[in-house]
C-alpha positions in Angstrom: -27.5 -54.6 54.7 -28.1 -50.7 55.3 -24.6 -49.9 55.5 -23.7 -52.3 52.6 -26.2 -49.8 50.8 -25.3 -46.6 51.4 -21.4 -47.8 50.1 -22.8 -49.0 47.3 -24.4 -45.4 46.4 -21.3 -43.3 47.5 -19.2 -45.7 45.5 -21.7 -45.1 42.5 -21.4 -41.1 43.6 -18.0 -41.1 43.5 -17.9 -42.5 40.1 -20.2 -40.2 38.5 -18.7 -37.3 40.1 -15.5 -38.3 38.7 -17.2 -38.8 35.5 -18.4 -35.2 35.3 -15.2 -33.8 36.7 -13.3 -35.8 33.3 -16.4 -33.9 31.1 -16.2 -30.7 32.9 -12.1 -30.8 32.3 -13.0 -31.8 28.5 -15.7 -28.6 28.0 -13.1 -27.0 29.9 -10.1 -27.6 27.7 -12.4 -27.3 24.2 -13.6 -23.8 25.2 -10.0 -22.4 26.2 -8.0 -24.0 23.9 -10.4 -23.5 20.7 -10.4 -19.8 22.2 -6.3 -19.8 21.8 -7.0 -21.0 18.2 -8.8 -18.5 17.1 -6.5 -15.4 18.7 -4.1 -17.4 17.2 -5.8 -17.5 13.5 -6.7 -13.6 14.1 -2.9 -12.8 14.7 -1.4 -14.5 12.1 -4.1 -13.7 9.5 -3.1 -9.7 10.5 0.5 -11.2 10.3 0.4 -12.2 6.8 -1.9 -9.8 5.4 1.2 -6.7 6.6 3.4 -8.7 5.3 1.7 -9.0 1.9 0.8 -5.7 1.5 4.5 -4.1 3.0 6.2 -6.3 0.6 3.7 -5.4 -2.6 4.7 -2.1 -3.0 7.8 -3.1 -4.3 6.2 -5.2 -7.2 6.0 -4.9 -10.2 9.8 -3.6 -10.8 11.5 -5.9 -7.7 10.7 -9.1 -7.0 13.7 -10.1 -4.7 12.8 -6.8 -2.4 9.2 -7.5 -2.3 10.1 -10.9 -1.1 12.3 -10.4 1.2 9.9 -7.2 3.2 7.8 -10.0 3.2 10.2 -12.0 5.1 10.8 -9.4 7.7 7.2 -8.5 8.5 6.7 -11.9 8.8 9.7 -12.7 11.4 8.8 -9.3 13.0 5.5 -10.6 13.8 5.8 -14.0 15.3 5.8 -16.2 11.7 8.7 -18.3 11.1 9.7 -18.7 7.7 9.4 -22.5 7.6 5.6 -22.0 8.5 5.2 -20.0 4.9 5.1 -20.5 1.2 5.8 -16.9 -0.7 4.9 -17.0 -4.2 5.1 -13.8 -6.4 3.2 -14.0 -10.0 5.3 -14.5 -12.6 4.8 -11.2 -14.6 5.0 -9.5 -11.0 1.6 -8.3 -10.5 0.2 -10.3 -7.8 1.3 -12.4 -5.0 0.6 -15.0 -2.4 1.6 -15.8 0.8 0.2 -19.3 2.4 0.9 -20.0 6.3 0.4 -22.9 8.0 1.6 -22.5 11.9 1.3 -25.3 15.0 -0.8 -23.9 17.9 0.6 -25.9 21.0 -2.5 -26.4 23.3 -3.0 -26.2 27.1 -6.0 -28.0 28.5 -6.5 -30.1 25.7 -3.1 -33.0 26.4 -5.1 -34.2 29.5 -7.9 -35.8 26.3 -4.9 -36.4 24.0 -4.7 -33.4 22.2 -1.5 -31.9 22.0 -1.9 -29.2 19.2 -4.0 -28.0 16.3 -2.2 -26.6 12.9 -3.5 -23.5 11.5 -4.2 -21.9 8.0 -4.0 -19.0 7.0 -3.4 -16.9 3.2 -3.4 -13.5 1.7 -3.0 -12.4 -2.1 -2.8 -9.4 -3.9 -2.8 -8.2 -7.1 -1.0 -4.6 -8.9 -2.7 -3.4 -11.7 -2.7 0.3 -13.0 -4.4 3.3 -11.2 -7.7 4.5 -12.2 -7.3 7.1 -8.8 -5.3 8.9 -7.3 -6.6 9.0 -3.2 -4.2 11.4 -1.2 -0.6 13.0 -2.3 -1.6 14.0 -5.8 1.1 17.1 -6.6 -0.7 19.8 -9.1 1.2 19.5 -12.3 -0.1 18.0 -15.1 2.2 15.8 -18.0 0.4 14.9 -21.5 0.4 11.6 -21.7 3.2 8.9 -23.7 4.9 5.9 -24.2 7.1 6.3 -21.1 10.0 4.2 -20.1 11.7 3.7 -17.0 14.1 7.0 -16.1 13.1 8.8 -18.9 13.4 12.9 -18.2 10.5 14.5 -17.6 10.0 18.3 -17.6 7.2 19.1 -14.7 7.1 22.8 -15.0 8.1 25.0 -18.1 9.7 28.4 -17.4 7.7 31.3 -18.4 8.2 31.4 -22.5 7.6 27.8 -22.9 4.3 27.4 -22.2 1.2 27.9 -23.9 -0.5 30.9 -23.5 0.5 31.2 -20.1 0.3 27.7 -18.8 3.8 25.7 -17.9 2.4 22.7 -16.3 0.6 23.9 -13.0 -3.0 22.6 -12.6 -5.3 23.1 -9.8 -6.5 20.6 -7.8 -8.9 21.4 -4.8 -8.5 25.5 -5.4 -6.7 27.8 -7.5 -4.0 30.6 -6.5 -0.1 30.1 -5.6 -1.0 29.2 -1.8 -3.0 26.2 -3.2 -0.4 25.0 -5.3 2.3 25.2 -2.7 0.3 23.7 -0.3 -0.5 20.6 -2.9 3.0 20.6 -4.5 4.5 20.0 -1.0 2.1 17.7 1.3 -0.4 16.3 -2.0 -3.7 17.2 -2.6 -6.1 15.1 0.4 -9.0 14.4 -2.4 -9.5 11.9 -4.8 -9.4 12.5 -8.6 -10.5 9.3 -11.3 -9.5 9.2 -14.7 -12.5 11.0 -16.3 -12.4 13.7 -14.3 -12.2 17.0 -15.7 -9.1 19.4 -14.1 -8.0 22.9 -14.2 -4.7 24.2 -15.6 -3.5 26.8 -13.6 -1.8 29.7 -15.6 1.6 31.5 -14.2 4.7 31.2 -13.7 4.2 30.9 -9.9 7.7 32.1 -9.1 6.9 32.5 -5.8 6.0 28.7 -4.8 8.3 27.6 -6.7 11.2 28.9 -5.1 10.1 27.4 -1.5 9.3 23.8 -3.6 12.9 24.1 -4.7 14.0 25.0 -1.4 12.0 21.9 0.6 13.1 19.3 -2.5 16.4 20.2 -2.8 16.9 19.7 1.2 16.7 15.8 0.5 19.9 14.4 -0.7 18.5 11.7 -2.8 19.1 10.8 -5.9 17.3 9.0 -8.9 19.5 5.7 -8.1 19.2 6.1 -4.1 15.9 6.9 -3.3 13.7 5.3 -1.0 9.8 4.3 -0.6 8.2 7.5 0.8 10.4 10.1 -0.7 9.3 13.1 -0.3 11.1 13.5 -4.0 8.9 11.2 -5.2 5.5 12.3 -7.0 2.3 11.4 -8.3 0.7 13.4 -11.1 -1.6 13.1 -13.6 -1.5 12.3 -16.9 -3.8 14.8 -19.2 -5.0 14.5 -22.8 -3.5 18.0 -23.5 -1.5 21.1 -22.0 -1.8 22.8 -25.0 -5.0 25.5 -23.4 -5.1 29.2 -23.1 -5.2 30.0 -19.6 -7.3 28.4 -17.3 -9.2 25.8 -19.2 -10.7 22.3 -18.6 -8.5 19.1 -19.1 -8.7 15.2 -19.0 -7.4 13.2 -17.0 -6.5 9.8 -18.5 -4.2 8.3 -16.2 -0.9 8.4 -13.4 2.3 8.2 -13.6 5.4 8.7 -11.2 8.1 10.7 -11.1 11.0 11.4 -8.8 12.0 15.0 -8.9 15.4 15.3 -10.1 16.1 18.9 -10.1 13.9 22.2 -9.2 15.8 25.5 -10.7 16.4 28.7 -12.3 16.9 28.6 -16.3 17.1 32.0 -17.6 15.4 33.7 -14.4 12.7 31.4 -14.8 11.9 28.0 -12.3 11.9 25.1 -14.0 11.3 21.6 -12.2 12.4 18.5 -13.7 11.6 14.5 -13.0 12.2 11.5 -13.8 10.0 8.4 -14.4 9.2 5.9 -12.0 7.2 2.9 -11.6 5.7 2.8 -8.0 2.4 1.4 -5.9 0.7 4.4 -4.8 -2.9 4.3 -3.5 -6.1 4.1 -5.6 -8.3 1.8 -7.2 -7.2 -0.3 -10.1 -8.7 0.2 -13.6 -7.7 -2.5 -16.0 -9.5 -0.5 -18.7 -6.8 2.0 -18.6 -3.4 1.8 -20.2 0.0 0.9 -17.8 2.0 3.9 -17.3 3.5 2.8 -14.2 1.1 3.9 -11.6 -0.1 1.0 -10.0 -2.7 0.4 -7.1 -2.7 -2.6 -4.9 -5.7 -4.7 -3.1 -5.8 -7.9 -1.1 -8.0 -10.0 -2.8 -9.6 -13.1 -1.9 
């Protein structure tokens, strides 16, 4: 009776250890595989979100390249293109991409679970810049009704100008090293419309020549450029050049401008541009009026 007893309990043992050994495997394959899950989430959310934002700074002006850098990061970075939906806004300032993506699990089959899908999605939206945040280049252009490739004159040659101003303004500091250093690398601070700049009077011969020099060393052109041209600048927008000297302006908005040409007219340097429509960074002001400065954010 004893011995009929004691395999009686080790029978019952055996069944609850194997009981706890199927729970232990469950907790087991819950813990892990939710774990894969998440680093899976995390990574594509990073996924989509480059994506989104690499392919943005094509929009408003093209749709078809902003779409299709969104394809690339998104191959580049694990995510199949049958896993997204890319939509781009019909007037071109804003976007969407939506991902759903199948995470195979591990631990998890031995319950019955074989994988979990995962969502992810990212939108932006353009709208014009109330800041300029890095790579603002000192020379100021009164504000108008610009179109796309118009001819722009950046700097006046001495004669032009008003009173001694032909277009410099200071930004950060005054004085020819100044302006070199912001005409050629952008000025590191941040300037909102609103803000009050400085024209900076001169001819400025000197800085000149060495902008002309490091501009004219990039064989680009106003049809072949690419994003990140060093030829292509941000500058403000002012309510007025017409000041004597050095004298207090407004800055009411951005614009863009690849730089065409940089030369001598006459003895005197002379830098002309060409406007551009570009995503640059900033904050967006929809107070302001569009002239083709834009700012981008992922929104949710």
């Amino acid at each position: 009776m004893l011995r009929r007893l004691m395999t009686k309990e080790n029978g019952n043992v055996t069944v609850l250890v194997s009981v706890l050994l199927f729970a232990f495997m469950g907790i087991m394959a819950i813990v892990i595989d939710v774990g894969v899950v998440f680093a899976e989430k995390a990574k594509l959310s990073k996924a989509i979100d480059a994506a989104i934002l690499a392919g943005g700074q094509e929009l408003p002006e093209n749709i078809d390249k902003a779409i299709a850098t969104m394809e690339e990061y998104l191959i580049e970075n694990g995510v199949t293109l049958d896993q997204v939906e890319i939509s781009i806004d019909e007037d071109g300032f804003g976007a969407e991409i939506v991902a759903t993506k199948p995470v195979d699990h591990y631990f998890a089959k031995v319950i019955g679970f074989d994988s979990t899908n995962i969502n992810e999605q990212a939108r932006i939206i353009v709208g014009p810049s109330g800041s300029a945040t890095g790579g603002l280049r000192p020379f100021g252009v009164e504000k108008y009704d610009f179109v796309y490739g118009d001819p722009v004159v950046l700097k006046e040659g001495a004669g032009d100008g008003y009173h001694g101003n032909y277009g410099a303004v200071a930004l950060g500091g005054s004085g020819s090293s100044v302006l070199l250093d912001n005409a050629l690398y952008g000025y590191d601070g941040i300037i909102e419309v609103g803000d009050i700049i400085y024209t900076e009077p001169g001819n400025m011969m000197g800085a000149v020549n060495t902008i002309a020099a490091y501009i004219n060393s990039f064989d680009e052109s106003f049809d072949s450029y690419t994003r990140g041209s060093d030829r292509v600048w941000t500058v403000p927008l002012v309510d007025t050049m017409v000041v004597s000297g050095r004298e207090g302006v407004v800055v009411v908005g951005f614009a863009q401008f690849f730089v065409e040409d940089v030369k001598k007219i006459a003895g005197e340097a002379q830098m002309f541009g060409r406007f551009i429509r570009y995503v640059t960074n900033g904050d967006i002001d929809y107070t302001i009026d569009d002239t083709g400065s834009y700012s981008m954010k992922l929104v949710d």
